[in-house]
C-alpha positions as CSV (number, residue, x, y, z in Angstrom):
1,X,-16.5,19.7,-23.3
2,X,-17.9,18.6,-20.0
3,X,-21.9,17.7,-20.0
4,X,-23.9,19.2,-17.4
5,X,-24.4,15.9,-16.0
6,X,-20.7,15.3,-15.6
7,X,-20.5,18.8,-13.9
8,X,-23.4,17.0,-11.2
9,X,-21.0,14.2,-10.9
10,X,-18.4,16.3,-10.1
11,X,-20.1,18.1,-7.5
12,X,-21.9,15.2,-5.8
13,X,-18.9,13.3,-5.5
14,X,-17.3,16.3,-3.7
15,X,-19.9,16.6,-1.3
16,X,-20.4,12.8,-0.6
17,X,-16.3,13.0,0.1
18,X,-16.7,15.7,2.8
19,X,-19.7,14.7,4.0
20,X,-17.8,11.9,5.0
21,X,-15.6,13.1,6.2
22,X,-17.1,15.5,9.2
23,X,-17.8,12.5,11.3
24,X,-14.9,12.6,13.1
25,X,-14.6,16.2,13.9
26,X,-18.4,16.1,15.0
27,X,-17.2,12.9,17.2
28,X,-15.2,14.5,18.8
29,X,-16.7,17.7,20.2
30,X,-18.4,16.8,22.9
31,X,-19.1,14.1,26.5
32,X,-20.0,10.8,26.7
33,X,-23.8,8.9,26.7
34,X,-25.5,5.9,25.8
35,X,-28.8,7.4,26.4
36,X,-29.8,10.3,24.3
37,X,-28.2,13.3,24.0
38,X,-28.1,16.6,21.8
39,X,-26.3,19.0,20.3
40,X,-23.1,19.4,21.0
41,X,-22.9,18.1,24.6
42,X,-22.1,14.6,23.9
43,X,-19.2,12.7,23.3
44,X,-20.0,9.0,20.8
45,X,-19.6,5.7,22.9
46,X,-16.6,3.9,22.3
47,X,-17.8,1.5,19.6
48,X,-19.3,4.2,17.6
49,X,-16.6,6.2,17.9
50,X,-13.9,3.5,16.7
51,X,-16.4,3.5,13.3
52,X,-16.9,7.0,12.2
53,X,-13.0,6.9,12.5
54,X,-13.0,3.8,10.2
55,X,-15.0,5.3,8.0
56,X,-13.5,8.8,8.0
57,X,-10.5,6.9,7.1
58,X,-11.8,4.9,4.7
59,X,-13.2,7.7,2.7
60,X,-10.3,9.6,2.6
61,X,-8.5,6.9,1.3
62,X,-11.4,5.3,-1.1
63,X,-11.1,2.1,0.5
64,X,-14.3,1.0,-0.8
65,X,-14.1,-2.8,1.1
66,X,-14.3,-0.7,4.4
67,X,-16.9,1.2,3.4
68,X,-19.0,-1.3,2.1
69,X,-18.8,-3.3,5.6
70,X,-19.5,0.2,7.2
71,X,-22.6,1.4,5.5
72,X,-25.7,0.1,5.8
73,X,-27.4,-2.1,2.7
74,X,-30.3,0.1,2.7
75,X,-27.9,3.4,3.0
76,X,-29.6,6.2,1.1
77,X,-27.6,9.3,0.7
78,X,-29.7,12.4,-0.5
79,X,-27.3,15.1,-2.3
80,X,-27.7,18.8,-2.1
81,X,-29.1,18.5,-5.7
82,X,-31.7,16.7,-4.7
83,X,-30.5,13.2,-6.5
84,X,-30.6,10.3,-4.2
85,X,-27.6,7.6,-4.2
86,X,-28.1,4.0,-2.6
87,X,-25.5,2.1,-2.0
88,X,-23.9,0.5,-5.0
89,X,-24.2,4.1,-6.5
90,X,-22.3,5.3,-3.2
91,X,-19.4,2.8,-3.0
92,X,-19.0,3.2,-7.5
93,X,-17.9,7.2,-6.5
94,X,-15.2,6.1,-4.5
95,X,-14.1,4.5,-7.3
96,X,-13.3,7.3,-9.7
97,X,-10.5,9.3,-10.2
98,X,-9.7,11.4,-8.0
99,X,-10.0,15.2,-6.3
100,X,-8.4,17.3,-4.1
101,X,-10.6,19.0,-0.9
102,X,-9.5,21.9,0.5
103,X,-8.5,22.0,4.0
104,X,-11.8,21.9,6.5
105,X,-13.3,22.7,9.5
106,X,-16.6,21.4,10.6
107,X,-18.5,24.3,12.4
108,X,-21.3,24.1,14.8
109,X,-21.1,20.1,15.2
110,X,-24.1,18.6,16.1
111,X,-24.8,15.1,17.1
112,X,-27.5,12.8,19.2
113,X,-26.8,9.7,20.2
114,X,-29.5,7.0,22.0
115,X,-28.2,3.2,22.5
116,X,-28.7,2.0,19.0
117,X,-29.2,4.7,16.8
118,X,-26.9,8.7,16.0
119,X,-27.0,11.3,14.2
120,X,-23.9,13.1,13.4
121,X,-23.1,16.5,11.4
122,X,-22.8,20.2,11.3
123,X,-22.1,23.0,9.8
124,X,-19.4,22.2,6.7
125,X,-17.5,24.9,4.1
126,X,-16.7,22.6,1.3
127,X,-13.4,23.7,-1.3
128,X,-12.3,21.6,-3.8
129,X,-10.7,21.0,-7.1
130,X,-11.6,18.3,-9.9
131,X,-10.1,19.0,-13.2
132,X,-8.6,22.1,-12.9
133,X,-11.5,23.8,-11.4
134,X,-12.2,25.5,-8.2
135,X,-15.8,25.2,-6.1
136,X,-16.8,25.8,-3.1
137,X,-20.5,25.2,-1.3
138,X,-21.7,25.6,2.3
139,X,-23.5,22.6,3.5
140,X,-25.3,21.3,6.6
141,X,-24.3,17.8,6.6
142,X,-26.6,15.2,9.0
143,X,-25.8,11.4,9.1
144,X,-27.5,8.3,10.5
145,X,-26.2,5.7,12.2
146,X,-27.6,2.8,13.3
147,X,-26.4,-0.1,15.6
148,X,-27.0,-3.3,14.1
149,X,-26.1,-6.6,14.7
150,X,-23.9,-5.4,17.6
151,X,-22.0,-3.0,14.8
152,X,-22.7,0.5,14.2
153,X,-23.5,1.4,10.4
154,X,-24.3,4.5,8.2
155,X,-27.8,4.0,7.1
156,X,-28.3,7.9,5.6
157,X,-26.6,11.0,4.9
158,X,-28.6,14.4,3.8
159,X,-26.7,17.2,2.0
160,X,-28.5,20.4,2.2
161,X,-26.8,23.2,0.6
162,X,-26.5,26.5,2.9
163,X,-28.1,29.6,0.4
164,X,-25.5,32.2,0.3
């Protein structure tokens, strides 16, 4: 019998999956700025662009050496639970076994983008399976990027679980 902790694990790891994996979607919905610009209405310059791809790739495929050039060594990612992941603790999900997500689409993307700092999200319904169980959670996802040393890395992520 599964712990309730275990059950936590199980759930964060889920939403830190998805939540990385609406970058690209929210990357993609809008036109182009260096300067700042808001929801919706901007598309991410070029380099920024090229990483949230890498590292919506990367998280789908738990490529952990990806993501740890990708995210920032002070990353902080604050789950829908409330718990709060740095780094290390970040990267050691990927490393688990295993879950299925259910197919995905990010709704009301959001993103602002100046010249060395973004914030990307939206609007996510989450489905997924992890030992034979179904769940499913409604999320408002927002991540930070920040430009640094000429490179554009995740420096936070915030969960915040929609009441329904």
């Amino acid at each position: 019998m599964r712990s309730r902790v275990e059950d936590a694990d199980v759930t964060r790891r889920a939403m830190l999956m998805t939540a990385a994996m609406t970058l690209l979607p929210a990357a993609a919905a809008g036109a182009a700025s260096a300067n700042a610009t808001s929801i919706g209405s901007s598309q991410l310059p070029a380099d920024l662009a090229r990483a949230v791809k890498d590292y919506d790739q990367a998280t789908m495929h738990n490529d952990v050496a990806t993501l740890g050039r990708l995210v920032a060594d002070d990353y902080m990612l604050v789950n829908s639970d409330t718990t709060i992941q740095d780094k290390q603790s970040y990267l050691e999900d990927f490393e688990r076994p295993g879950f299925s997500l259910d197919p995905y689409e990010l709704r009301e993307p959001v993103h602002k983008v100046w010249s060395d700092c973004a914030i990307t999200g939206g609007l996510l319904p989450l489905g997924w399976t992890q030992d034979g169980a179904h769940q499913t959670r409604l999320l408002r996802v927002a991540h930070v990027w920040v430009k640094q040393d000429g490179r554009w890395r995740l420096t936070y992520t915030q969960l915040t679980r929609v009441p329904q």
